[in-house]
RODREN-205476 format. One record per residue: x, y, z of N, C-alpha, C, O in turn. Coordinates in steps of 0.001 Angstrom, whole numbers, padded with zeros to 6 digits, always signed. Last residue first. Layout:
BEGIN
XYZXYZXYZXYZ;...
This chain:
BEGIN
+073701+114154+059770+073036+113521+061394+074261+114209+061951+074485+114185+063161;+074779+114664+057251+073948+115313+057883+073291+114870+058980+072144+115294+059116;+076536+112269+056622+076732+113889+056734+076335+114546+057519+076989+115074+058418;+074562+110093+056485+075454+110360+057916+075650+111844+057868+075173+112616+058700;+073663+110577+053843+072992+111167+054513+073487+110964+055930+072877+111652+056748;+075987+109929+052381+074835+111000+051962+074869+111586+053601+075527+112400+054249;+075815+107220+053045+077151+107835+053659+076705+109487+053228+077249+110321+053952;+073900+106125+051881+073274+106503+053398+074326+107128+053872+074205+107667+054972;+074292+106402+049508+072814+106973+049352+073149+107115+050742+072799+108214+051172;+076756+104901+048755+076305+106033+049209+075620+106592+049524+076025+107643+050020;+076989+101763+050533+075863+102738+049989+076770+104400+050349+077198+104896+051390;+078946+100755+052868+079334+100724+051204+078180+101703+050186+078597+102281+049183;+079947+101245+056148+078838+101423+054967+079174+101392+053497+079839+102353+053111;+080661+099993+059440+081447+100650+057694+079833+100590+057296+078871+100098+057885;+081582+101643+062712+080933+100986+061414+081480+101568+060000+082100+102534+059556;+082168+101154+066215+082512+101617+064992+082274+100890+063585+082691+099755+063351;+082787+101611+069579+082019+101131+068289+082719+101529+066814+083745+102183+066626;+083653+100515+072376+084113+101363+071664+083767+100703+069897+084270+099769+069272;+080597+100830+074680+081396+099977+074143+082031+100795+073189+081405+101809+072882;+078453+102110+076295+080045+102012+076913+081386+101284+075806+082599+101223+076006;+076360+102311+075381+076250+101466+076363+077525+101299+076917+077764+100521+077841;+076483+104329+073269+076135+104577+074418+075952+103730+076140+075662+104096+077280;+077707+102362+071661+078743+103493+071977+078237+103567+073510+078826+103225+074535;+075320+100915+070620+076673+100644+071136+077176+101112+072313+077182+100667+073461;+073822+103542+069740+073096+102165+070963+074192+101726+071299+074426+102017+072472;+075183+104226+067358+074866+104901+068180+074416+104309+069598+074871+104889+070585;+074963+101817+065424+076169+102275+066432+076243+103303+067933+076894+103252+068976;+073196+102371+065251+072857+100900+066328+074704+101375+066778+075366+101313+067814;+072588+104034+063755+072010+104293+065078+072029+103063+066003+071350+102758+066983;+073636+104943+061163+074401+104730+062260+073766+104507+063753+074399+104783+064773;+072769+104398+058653+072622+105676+059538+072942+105402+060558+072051+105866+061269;+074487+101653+057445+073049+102563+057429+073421+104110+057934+074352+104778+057486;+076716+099927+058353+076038+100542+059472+074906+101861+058761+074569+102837+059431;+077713+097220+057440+076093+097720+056669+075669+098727+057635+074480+098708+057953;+078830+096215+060456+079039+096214+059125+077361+096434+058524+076282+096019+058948;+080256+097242+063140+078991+096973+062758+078848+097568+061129+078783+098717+060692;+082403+096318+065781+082242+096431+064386+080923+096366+063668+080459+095227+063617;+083692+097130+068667+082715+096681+068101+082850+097352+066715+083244+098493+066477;+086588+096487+071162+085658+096905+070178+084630+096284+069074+084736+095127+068669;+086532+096983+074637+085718+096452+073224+085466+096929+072716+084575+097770+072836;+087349+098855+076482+088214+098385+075824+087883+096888+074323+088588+096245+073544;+084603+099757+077474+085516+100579+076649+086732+099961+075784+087070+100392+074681;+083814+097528+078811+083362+097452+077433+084305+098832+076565+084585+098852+075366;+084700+097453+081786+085565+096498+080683+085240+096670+078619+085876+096277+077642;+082750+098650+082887+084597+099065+083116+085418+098208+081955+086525+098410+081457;+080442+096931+082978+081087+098416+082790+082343+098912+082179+082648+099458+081118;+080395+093874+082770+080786+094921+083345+081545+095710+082727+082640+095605+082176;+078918+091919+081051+078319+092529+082108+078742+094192+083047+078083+095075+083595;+078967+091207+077982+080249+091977+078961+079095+092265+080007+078239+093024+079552;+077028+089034+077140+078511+088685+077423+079596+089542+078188+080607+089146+078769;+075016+090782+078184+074802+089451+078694+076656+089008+078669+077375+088762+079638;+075435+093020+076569+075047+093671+077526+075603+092082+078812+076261+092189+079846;+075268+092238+073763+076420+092441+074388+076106+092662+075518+077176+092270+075983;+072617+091171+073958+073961+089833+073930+075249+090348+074007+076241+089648+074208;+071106+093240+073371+071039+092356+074338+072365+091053+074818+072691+090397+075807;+071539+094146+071326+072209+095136+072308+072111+093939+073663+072864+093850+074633;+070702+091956+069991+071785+092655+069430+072331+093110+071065+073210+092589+071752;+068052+092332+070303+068755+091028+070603+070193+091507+070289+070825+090628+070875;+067479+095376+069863+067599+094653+071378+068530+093500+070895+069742+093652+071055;+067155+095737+067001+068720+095827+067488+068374+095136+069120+069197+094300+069492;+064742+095024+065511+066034+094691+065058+066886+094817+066181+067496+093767+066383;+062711+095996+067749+062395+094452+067116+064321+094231+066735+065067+093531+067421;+063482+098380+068242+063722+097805+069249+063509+096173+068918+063986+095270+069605;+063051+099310+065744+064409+099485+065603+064253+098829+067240+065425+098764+067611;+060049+099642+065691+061036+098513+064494+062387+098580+064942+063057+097700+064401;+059518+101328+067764+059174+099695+067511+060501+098690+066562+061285+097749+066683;+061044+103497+066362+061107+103026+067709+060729+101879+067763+061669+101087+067830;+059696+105325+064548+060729+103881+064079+060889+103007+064929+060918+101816+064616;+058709+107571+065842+057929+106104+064423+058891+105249+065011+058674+104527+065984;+060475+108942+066199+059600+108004+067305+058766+107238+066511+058223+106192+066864;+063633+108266+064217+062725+108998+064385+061697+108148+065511+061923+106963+065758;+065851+107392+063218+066158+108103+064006+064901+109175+064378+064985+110362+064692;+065899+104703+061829+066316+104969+062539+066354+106049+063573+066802+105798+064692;+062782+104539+060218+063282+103450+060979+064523+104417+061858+063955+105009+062775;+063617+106991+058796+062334+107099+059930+062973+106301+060849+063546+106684+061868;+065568+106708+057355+065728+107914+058127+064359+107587+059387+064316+107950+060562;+064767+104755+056001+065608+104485+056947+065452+105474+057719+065172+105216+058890;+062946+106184+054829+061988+105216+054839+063421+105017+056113+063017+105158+057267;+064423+107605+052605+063504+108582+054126+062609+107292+054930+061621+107594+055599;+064819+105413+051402+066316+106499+051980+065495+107125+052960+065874+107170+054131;+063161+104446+050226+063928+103524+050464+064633+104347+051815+064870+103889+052933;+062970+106846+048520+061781+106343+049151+062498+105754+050256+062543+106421+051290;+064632+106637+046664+064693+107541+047683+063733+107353+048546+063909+107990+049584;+064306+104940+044777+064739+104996+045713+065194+105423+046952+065823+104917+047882;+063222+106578+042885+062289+105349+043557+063091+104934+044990+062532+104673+046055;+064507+107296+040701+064302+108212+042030+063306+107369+043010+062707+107954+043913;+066462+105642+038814+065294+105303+039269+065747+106671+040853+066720+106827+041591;+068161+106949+036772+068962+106881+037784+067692+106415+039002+067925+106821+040141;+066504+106825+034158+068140+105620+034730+068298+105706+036290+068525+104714+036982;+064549+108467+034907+064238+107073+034311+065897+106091+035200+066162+105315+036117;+065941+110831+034923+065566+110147+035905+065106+108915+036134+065164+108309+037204;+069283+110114+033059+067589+110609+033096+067212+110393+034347+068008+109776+035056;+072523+111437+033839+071925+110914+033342+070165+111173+033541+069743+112205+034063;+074783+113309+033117+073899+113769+033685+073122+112485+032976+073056+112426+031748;+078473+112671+032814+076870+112284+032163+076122+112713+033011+076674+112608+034106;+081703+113815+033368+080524+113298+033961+078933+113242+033071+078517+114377+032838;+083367+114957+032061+083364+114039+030782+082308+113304+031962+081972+112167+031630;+084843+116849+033222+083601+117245+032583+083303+116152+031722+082963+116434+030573;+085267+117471+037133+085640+116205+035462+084546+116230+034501+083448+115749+034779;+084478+118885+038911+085709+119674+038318+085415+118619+036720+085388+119030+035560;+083057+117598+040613+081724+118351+039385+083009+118812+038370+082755+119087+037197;+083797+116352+042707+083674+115209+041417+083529+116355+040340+083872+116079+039191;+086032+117638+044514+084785+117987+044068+084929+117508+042844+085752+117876+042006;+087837+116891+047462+088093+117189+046127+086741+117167+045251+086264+116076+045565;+088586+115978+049764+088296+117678+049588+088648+117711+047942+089503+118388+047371;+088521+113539+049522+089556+114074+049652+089422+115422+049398+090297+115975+048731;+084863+113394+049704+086505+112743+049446+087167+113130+049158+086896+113482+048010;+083000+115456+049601+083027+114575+050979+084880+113345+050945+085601+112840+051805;+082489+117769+048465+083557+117423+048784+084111+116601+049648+085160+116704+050284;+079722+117433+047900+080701+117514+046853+081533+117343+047095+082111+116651+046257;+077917+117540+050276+078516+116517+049632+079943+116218+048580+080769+115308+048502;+076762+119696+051352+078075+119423+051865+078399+118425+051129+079606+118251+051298;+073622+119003+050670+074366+120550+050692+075892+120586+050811+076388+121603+050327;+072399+116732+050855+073190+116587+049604+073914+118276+049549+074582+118684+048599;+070998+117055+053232+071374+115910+052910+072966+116244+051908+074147+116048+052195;+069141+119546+052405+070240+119524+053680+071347+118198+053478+072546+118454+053594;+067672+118627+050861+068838+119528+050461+069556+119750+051679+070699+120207+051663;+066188+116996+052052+067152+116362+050708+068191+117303+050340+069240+117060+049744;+064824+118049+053283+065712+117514+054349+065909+116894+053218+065725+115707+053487;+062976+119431+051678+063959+120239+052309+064954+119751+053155+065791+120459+053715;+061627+117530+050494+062589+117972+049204+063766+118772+050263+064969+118841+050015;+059761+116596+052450+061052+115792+051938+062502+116258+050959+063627+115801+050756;+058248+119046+052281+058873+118821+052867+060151+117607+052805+061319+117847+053113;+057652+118549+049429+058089+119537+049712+058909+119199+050933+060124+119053+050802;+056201+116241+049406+057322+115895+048747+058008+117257+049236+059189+117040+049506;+054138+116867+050918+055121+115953+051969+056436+116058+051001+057562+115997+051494;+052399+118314+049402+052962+118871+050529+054261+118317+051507+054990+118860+052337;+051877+116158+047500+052504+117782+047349+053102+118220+048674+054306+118430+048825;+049948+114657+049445+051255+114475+048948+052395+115424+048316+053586+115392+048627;+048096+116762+049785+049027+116472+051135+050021+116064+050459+051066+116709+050544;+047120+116717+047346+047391+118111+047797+048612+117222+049136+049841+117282+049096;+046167+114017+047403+047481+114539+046583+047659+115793+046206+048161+116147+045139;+043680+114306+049097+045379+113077+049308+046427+113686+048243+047614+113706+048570;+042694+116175+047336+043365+116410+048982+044243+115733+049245+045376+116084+049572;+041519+113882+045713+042433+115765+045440+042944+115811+046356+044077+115337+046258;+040252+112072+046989+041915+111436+046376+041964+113141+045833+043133+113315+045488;+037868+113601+047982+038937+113215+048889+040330+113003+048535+041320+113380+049162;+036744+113903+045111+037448+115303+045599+038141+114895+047412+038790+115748+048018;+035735+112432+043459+036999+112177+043963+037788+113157+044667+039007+113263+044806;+033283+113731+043065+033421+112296+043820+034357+111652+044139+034329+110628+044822;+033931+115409+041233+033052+115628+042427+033440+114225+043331+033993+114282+044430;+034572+114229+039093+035500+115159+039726+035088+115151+041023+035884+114887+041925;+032070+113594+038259+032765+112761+038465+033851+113303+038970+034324+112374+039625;+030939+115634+037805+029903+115047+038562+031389+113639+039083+031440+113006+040137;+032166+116544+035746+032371+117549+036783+031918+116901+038012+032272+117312+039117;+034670+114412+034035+033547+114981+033758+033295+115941+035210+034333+116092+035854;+037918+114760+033942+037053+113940+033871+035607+114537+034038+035831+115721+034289;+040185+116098+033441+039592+115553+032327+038188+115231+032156+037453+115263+031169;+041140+116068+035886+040798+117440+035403+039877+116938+034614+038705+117197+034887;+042485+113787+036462+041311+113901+037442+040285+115247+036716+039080+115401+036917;+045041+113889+035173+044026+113411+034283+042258+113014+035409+041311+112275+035139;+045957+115680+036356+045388+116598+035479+044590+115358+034939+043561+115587+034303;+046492+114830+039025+045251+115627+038723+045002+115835+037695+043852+116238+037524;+048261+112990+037858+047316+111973+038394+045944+113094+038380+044811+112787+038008;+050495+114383+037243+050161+113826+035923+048242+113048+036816+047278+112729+036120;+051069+115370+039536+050428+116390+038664+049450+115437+037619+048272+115577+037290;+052275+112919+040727+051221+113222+041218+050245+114385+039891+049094+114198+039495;+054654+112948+039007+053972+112104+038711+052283+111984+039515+051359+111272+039120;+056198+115388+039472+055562+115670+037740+053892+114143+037852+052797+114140+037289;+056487+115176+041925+055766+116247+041509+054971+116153+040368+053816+116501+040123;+058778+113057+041671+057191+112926+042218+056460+114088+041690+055661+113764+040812;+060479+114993+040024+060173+113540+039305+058950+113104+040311+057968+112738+039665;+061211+117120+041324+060676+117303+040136+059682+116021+039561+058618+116037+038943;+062830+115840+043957+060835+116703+043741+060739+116822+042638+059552+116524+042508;+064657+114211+043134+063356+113867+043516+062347+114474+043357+061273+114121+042870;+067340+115424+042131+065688+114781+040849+064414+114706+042032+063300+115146+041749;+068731+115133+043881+068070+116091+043580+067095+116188+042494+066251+117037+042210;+068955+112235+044244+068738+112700+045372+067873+114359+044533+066669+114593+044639;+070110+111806+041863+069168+111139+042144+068582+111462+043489+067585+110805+043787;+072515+113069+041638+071362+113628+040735+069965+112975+041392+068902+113596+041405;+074358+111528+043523+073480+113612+043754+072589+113654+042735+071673+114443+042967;+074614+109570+042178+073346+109518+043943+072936+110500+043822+071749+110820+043882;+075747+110403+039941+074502+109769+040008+073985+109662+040988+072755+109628+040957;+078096+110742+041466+077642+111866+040764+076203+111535+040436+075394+112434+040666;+079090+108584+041880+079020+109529+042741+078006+110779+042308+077334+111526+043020;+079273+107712+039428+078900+106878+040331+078344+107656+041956+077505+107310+042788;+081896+108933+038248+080030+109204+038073+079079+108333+038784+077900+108475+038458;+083492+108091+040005+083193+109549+039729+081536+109774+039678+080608+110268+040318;+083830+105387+039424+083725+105711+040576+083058+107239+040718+082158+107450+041531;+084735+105719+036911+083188+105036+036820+082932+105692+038948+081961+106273+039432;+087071+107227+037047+085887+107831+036105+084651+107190+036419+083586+107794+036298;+088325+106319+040253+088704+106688+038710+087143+107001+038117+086166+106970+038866;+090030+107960+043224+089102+107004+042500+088993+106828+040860+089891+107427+040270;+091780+110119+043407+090173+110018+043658+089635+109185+042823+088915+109476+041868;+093553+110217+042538+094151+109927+043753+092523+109440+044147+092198+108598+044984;+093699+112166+040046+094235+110850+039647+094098+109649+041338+094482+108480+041285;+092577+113914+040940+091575+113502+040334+092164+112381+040188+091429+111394+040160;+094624+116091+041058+094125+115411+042843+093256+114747+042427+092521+114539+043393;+095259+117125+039062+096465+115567+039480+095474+115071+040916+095578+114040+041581;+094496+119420+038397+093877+118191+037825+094719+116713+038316+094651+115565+037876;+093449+120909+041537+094723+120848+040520+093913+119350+040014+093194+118558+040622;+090111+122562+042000+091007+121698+042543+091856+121648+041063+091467+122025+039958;+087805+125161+042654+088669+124261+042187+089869+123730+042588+090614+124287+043394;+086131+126163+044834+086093+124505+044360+086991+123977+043742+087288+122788+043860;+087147+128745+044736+087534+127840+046331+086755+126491+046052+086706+125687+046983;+085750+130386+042997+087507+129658+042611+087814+128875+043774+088895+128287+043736;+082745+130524+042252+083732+129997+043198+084893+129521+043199+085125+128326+043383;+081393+129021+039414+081099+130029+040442+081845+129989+041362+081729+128803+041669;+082802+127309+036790+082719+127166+038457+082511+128561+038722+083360+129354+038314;+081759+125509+033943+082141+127234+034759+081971+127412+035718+080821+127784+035949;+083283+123738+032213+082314+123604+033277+083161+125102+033558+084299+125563+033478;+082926+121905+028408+083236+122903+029867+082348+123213+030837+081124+123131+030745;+081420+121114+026310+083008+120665+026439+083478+121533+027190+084507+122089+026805;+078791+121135+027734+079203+119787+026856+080451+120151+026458+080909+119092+026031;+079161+122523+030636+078446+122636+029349+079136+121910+028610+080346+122008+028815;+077702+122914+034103+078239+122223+033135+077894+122151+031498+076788+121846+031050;+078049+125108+036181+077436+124929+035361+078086+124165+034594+079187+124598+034252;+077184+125706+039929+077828+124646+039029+076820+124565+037803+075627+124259+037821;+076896+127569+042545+076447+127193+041187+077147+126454+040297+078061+127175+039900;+076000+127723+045909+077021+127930+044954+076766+127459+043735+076088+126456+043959;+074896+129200+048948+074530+128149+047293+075505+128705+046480+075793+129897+046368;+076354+128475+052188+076095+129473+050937+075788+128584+049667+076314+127498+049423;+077559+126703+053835+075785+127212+054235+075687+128332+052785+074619+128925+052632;+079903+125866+052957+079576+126564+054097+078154+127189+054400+077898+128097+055190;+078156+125290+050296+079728+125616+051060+079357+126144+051629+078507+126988+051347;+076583+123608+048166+076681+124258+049177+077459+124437+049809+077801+123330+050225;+075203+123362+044982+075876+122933+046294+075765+123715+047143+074910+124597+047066;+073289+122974+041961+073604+123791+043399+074431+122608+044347+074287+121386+044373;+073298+122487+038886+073707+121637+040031+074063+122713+040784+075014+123418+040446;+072502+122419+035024+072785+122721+036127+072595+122151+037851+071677+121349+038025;+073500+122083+031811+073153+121527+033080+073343+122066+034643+074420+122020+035237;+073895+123436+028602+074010+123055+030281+073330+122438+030835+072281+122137+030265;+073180+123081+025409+073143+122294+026280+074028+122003+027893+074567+120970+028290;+075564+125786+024016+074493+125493+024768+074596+123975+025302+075692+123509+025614;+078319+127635+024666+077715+126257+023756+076714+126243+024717+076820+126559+025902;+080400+129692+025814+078918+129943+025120+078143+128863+024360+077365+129200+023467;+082505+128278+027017+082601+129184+025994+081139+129683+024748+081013+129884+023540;+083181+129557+030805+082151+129158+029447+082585+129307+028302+083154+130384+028120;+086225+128898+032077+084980+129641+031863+084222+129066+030683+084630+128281+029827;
């Protein structure tokens, strides 16, 4: 439990569809929920300290996002505020563009929390947030720029946008297995390896063509977000 020191930090999760609260305070963490904690020996089996916070830096950087666009569009009206009235006037289309942008980070912010709701315990049912010697680092460090990067795949793969781009990358692909196994009956017993598998949708193209697939990924940012597909 707490022992009343200031400088917390705070971090929602999610269990089972319920918000749960994680408070971290510079020499303790006060778990809402005795069904996170874990024995301190299942920490020795999970990787070690840089691996930890390493982990722990995608979730911040995933949940920084809306604050950190938000603050940087705001920063763009208020210095639109400044400006004289005749001249306000004349940019009152770029207001709207960054009324919509407001509006998109919102929506992005809600398929970020779906993303990062189940995460905590994605290795060995064991929850990084238990090791209090984790850094909350800035948003500066942990660049939220990248998330861009992250809804930018989500399109490419699994959206009717993407469709072009993802028939440019994977046909020749799907095409040369299709050419070397012609028949049916024989691709179940192939298997396929698809290294850097992203969001999984070429695995997905695989599978569906009969073949027995299967991919690795080294990013967390996109093992994140498989979770949730």
């Amino acid at each position: 439990m707490s022992d009343g020191k200031s400088n917390s930090v705070h971090a929602n999760f999610s269990k089972n569809n319920e918000r749960v609260e994680k408070v971290e305070f510079k020499d303790s963490i006060e778990v809402i929920d005795n069904n996170f904690l874990v024995e301190e020996n299942d920490f020795t089996n999970w990787h070690d300290l840089e691996e930890q916070q390493h982990f722990f830096d995608i979730f911040n950087t995933f949940n920084f996002y809306k604050s950190s666009f938000l603050r940087r569009i705001d920063k763009s009206c208020n210095f639109i505020i400044q400006m004289p009235e005749h001249h306000q006037k004349k940019l009152d289309p770029y207001r709207n563009h960054l009324n919509r942008l407001k509006l998109c980070v919102e929506h992005n912010y809600n398929l970020i929390e779906l993303i990062i709701s189940d995460v905590a315990t994605m290795f060995n049912n064991a929850t990084y947030m238990q090791n209090n010697t984790l850094v909350v680092k800035s948003e500066k460090e942990l660049d939220t720029d990248r998330i861009n990067s992250v809804l930018n795949q989500i399109v490419r793969e699994w959206s009717n946008e993407g469709r072009l781009e993802r028939e440019i990358c994977f046909n020749p692909i799907l095409s040369a297995l299709e050419r070397y196994y012609p028949e049916l009956e024989r691709r179940s017993d192939t298997n396929i390896l698809v290294p850097g598998a992203a969001l999984g949708r070429l695995i997905f193209e695989i599978a569906n063509r009969g073949f027995s697939c299967q991919g690795n990924e080294y990013s967390l940012m996109m093992l994140f977000q498989q979770l949730s597909f």
